[in-house]
C-alpha positions in Angstrom: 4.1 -29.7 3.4 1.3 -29.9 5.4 -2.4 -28.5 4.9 -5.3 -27.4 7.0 -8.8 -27.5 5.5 -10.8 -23.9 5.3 -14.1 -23.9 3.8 -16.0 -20.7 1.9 -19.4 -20.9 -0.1 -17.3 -22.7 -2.9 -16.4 -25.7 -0.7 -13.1 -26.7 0.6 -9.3 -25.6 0.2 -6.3 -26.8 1.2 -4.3 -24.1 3.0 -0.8 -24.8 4.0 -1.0 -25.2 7.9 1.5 -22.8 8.8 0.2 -19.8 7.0 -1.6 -16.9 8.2 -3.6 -16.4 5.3 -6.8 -18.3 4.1 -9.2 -19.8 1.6 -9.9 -16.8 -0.4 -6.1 -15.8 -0.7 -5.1 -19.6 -1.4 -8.1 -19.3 -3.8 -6.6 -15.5 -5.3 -3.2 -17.4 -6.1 -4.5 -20.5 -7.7 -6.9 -17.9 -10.3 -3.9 -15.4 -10.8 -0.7 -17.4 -11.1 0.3 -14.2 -13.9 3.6 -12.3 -12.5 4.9 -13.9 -9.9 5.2 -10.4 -8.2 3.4 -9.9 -4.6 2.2 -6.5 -3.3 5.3 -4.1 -2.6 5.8 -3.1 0.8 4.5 0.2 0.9 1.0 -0.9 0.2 1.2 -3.5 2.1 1.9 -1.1 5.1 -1.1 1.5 3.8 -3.1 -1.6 3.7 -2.6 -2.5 7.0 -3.0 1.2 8.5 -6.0 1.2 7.2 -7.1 -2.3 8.6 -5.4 -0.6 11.8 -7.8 2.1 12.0 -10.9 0.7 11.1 -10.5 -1.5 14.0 -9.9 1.2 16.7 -12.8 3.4 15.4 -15.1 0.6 15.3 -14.2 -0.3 19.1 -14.7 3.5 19.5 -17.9 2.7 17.9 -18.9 -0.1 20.2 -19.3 -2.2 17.4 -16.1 -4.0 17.7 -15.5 -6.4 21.2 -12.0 -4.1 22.6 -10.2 -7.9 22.7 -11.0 -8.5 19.4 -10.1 -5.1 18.6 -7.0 -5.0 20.6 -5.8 -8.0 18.8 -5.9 -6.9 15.5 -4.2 -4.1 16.4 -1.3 -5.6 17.9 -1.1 -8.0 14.5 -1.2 -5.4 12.6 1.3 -3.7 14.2 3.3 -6.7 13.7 3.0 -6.4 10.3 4.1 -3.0 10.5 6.8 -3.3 12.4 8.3 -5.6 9.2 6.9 -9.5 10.5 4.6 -11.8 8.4 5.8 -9.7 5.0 5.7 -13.3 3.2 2.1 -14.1 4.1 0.9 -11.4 1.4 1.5 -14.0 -1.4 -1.6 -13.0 -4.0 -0.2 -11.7 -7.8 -0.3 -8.2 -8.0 -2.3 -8.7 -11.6 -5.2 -9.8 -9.9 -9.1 -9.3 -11.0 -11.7 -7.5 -8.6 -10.7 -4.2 -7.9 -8.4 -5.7 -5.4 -10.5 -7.7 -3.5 -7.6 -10.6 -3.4 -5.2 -8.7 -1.8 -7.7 -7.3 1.0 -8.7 -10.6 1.7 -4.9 -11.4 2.2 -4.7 -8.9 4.4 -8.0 -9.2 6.2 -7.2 -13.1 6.8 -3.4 -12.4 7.8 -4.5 -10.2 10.4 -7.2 -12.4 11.6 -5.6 -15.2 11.8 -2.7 -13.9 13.9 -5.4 -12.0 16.1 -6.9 -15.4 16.7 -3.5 -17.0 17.8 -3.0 -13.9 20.5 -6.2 -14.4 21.9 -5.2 -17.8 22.4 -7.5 -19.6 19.2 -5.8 -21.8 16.1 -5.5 -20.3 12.7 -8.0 -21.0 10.0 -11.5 -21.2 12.3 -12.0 -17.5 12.6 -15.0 -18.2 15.2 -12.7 -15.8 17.5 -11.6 -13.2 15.3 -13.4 -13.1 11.4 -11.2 -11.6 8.4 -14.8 -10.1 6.8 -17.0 -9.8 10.6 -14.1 -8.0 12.9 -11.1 -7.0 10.2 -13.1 -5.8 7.4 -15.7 -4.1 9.8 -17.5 -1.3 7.8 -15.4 -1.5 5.1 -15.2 -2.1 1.2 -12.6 -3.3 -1.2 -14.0 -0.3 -3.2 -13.2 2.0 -0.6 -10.5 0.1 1.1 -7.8 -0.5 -2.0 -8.3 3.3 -3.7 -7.2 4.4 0.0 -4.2 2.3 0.1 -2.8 3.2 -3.4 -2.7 6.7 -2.6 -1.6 6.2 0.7 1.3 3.9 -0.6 2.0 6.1 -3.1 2.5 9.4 -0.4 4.6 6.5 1.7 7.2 6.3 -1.6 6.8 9.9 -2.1 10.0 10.8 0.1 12.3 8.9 -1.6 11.0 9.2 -5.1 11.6 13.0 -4.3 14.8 12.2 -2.3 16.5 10.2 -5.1 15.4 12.7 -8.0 17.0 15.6 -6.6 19.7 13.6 -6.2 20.1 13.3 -10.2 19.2 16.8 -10.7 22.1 18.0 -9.0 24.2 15.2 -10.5 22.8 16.4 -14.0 23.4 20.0 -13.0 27.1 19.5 -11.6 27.3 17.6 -14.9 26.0 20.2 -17.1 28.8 22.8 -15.2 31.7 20.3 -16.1 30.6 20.2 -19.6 30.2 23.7 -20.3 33.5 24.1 -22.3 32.3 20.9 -24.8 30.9 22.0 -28.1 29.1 19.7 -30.1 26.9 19.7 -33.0 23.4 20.1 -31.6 20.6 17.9 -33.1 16.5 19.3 -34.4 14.5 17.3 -36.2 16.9 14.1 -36.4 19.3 16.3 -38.8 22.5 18.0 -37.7 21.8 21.8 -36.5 23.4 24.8 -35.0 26.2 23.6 -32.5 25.5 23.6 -28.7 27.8 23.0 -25.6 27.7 19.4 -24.1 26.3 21.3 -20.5 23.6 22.7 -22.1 22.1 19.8 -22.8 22.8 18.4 -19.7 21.3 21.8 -17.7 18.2 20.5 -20.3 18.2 17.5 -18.5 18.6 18.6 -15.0 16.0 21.0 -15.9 13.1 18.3 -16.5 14.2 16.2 -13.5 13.6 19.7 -11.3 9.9 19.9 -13.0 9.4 16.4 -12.2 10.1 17.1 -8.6 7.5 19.7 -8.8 4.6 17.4 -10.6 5.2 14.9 -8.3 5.3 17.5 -5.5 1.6 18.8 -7.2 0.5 15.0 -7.2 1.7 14.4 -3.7 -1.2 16.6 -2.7 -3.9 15.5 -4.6 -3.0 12.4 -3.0 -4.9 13.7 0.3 -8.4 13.5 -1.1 -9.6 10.3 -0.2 -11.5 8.7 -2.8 -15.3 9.7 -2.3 -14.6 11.9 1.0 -13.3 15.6 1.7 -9.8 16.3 1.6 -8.0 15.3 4.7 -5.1 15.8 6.5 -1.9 13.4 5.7 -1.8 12.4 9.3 -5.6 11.3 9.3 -8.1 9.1 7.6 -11.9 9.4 7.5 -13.6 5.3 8.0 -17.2 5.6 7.1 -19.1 2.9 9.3 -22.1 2.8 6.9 -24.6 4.7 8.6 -22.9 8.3 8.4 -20.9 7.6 11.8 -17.1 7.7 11.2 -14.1 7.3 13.2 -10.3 9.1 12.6 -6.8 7.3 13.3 -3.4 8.3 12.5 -2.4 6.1 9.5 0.1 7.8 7.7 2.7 9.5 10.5 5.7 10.0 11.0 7.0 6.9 11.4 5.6 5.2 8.1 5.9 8.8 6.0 
């Protein structure tokens, strides 16, 4: 394999020359080789929203060059249209709050930015994973976003797939409505029940789970820190009280 040379304040790494990451996500998997599990997709792609629209309300801004801006937008829509999935490589057990896996995404999406304006991946004098994709922005802020707006991207199938088994459990509980059995309290035999009662049981918790989850689907709007905000939307505080909005969560990821 061969390796390109990246330094940070530490000194230098060797980063396989091929990949879009960098030093501080080749640093991230040497210090958490723990799981062997990499971020799952949906936070990868809440990740990158955000990354998204931080660059196109800092352009709005005028604190971001529109090439540079433009770039990282098209990477990143690379990234969300289901390309460069195997350059987020850092453990999900990581230390920092997170910081690893923004870096990753920070330095994938410079890196391939760079390459469309025409630079070489791994000098980021073009397009900076911290100056231009991490623009106004905090792992703090940054990674409690993208959990919740991972977690409202799995929230249609989670829902999909459990009222799926309720009805299974409830057609179950109707076939088994003739079955009599001895019924159980207290890990001693008890008063007999039918078989589809205990199945309606069942079907019964998996509909109040649909309803929690609904509940916790909505709490999921407030952004950490901010107001409550609309799913469509996401509030990017530039540091000075100025803020730009970008859809990040529509349609087409929900």
């Amino acid at each position: 394999m061969k390796f390109r040379i990246e330094r940070d304040p530490l000194g230098d790494v060797r980063v396989p020359a091929d990949a879009y990451y960098g030093a501080q996500t080749r640093r991230a998997v040497e210090n958490f080789p723990i799981s062997g599990l990499t971020a799952p997709s949906e936070l990868i792609v809440a990740t990158v929203q955000i990354k998204k629209a931080a660059a196109e309300a800092n352009t709005a801004l005028g604190r971001l060059p529109r090439d540079v801006a433009s770039a990282i937008v098209r990477a990143a829509d690379e990234v969300l249209s289901g390309k460069l999935r195997d350059q987020f490589v850092v453990d999900v057990y990581q230390a920092g709050a997170g910081t690893s896996h923004n870096m990753n995404t920070n330095e994938v999406l410079a890196n391939r930015a760079a390459e469309l304006l025409g630079a070489k991946r791994g000098l980021y004098d073009r397009v900076h994973p911290n100056d231009h994709v991490n623009m106004g922005q905090s792992t703090n802020d940054v990674f409690p976003t993208a959990t919740r707006l991972a977690l409202l991207l799995g929230a249609g199938p989670l829902a999909a797939a459990t009222r799926a088994l309720a009805e299974r459990l409830a057609g179950k509980a109707h076939e088994f409505a003739e079955v009599i059995k001895t019924g159980r309290t207290h890990l001693q035999d008890a008063t007999p029940i039918r078989l589809g009662q205990e199945f309606r049981g069942y079907a019964g918790q998996v509909e109040e789970s649909i309803r929690r989850a609904t509940t916790a689907r909505d709490e999921l709007l407030q952004v950490p820190g901010k107001i409550p905000i609309p799913l469509e939307a996401a509030r990017v505080d530039q540091g000075d009280g100025m803020a730009g909005r970008h859809d990040i969560a529509g349609p087409r990821y929900a």
